[in-house]
N, C-alpha and C positions, 0 to 999 in steps of 0.2 A: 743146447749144442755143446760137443765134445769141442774142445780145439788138442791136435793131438800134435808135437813137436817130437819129434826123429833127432835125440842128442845124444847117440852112441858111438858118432865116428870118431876116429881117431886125428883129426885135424891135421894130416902130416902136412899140409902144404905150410903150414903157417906156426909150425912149431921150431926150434923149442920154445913151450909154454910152461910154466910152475902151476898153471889151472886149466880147469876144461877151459878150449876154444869156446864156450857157447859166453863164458864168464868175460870175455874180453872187453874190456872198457872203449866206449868209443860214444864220444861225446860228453854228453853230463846234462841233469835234472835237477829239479828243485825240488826239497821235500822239505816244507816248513820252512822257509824261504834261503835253507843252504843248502850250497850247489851242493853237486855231486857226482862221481862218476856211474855213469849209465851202463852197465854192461849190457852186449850187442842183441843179445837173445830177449832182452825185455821190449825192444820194437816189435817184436815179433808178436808176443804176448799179449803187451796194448793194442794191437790192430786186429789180434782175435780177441779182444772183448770189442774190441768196439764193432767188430762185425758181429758179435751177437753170440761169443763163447761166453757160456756160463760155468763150466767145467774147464779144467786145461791138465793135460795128461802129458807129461817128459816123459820119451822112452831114453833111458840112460843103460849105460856100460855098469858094470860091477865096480870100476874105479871112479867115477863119477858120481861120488858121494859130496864132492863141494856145489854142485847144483842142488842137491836137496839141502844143502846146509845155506846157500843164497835167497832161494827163494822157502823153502820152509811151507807150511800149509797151504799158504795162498798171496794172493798179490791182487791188491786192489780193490779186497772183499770178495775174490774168485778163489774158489777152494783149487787147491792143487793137486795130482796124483801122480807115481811116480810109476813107472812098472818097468823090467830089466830085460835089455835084451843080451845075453851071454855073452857072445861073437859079434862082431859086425860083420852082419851078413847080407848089408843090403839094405836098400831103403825100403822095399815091400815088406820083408822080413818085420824090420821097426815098426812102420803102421800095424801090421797086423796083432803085435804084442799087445798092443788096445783093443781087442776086439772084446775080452771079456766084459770090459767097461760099458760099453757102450750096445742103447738099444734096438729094435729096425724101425723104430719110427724119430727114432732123433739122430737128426742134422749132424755132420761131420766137417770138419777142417782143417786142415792139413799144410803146414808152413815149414820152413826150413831157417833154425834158429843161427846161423850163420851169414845174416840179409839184413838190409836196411831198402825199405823200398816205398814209394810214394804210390797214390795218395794215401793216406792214411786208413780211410772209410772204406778203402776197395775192396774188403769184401763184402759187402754191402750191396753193390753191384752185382753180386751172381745170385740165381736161383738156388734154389734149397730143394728142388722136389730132381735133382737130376747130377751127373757128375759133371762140374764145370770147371774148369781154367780163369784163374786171374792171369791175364796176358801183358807182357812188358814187351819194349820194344829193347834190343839189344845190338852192338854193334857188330858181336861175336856170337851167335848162334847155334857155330857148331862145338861149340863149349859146354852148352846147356843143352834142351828138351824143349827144341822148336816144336809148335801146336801149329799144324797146316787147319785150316778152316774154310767153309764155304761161302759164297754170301750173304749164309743167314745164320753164321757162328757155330754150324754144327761142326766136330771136328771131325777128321774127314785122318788126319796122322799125326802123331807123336815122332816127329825124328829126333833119334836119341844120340847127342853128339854125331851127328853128321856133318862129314865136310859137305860144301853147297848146299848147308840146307837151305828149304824151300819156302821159307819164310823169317823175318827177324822177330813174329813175336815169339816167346817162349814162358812158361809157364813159371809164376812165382808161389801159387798158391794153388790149392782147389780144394771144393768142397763136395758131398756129396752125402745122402740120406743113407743112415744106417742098413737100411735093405741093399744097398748099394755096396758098402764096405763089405756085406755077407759073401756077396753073388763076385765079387772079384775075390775074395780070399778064397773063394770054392772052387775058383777058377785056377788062381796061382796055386792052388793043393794039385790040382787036375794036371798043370803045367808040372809038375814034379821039384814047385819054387825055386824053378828054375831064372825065375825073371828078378835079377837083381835090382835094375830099374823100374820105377814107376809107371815110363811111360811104353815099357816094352808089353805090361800087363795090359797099360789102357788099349796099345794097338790089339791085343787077343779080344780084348771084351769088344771094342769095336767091330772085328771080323765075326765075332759072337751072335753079334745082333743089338750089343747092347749103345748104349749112346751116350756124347759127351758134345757138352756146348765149351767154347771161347770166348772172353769174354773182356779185347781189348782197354780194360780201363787205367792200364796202370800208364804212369808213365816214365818212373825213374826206378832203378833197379841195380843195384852191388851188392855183388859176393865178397862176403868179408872174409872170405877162408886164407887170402892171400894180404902179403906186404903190401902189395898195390891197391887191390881193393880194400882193405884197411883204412889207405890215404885216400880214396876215393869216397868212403864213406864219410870221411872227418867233411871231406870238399862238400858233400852232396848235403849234408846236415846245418854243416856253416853256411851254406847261400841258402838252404829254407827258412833259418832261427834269423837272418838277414833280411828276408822278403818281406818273414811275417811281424820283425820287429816295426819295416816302416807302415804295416797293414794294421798293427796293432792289434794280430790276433796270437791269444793266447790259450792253451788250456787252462780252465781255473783248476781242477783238480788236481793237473801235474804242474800245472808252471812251465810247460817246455811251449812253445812256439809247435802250430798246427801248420800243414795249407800245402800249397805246393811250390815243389824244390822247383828251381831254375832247368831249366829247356836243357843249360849246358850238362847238364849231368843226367841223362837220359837214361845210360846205359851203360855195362862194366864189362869187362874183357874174359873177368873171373876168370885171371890165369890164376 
């Protein structure tokens, strides 16, 4: 399985920075039993291995050379690959600059390295033979890419920053089989790549014929792109590394505290 990370943007909300956004320290790890600061895009990275990325592909900007200089070949015994996307031009744009990579029978993953989001294992929960939604519950919806669903998780619309959207979960992740990545980038050719958004594409492949499951497991979710969500992730991190210190569960390999964050921190505003 690819895991493929979209690090091209240009982070305005939460700049100025002296380093890419994606490098942003938030929290801290133990490596060989001294701390250390965590930068934000490495949750992202541990929750695609732990969902079952064996590969992990950063799409980066032509200035975002200190991301290959942080992470370097690999992380955590997972080989690394780097590919450029020119301009930011979109999140489809990004994914697709992986497509040479990756084959039509192997598994896809797609995360957004500017997140801290619970459970941990959640991708674990979605199917591998279809395009699905990791679903969070959120307080602001029309901020993000609400996933309406039916009552059997098939999804049914992508509202894409919609005010009154028509549901609070919204998508944190998704996966989906290389035949799949094909037949939407043949799609967004067809559309004249014209769909900036992700899930403006899934709404075409939907009308298409084609299909996508939801797949509410998650349950806490922030945007780190902002000052606020910044402080929101320090909160969401300290009440988990607090839960799990009275549970006494730990990861042996990182040392960081596993499990799940406290109820109060469910969801981010990600202004």
């Amino acid at each position: 399985m690819w895991g493929i990370i979209p690090a091209a943007g240009r982070g305005s909300r939460i700049q100025p920075l002296a380093f890419s956004k994606e490098l942003l320290p938030v929290g801290s790890r133990l490596d060989d039993g001294v701390e250390r600061p965590c930068a934000v895009s490495e949750y992202l990275v541990e929750r695609m291995i732990r969902g079952g990325a064996e590969k992990i592909c950063f799409v980066i900007s032509p200035g975002k050379s200190d991301i290959m200089e942080y992470y370097g070949a690999g992380y955590g015994g997972v080989p690394i690959a780097y590919v450029v996307q020119p301009r930011p031009s979109g999140l489809c744009d990004a994914i697709f600059r992986a497509m040479p990579l990756v084959q039509p029978d192997e598994p896809v993953v797609v995360g957004l390295p500017d997140t801290v989001w619970f459970p941990e294992n959640g991708l674990l929960q979605l199917p591998r033979d279809t395009l699905a939604f990791l679903l969070f519950p959120v307080e602001r919806p029309e901020l993000f890419d609400a996933v309406v669903t039916n009552a059997d998780g098939a999804v049914l619309e992508v509202q894409v920053k919609r005010q009154a959207a028509a549901t609070r979960w919204i998508w944190g992740a998704f996966t989906m089989p290389g035949r799949v990545l094909t037949d939407l980038h043949t799609l967004w050719l067809a559309r004249g790549r014209s769909d900036e958004y992700f899930g403006t594409l899934a709404n075409a492949y939907l009308a298409a014929g084609g299909v996508a499951r939801g797949v509410p497991a998650g349950h806490a979710y922030v945007d780190v792109g902002t000052v606020h969500g910044y402080r929101s992730a320090i909160a969401l991190l300290s009440a988990a590394a607090e839960e799990n210190a009275m549970r006494g569960g730990y990861h042996v390999e990182r040392g960081r505290p596993a499990g799940r964050a406290g109820d109060a921190f469910r969801s981010s505003n990600g202004e």
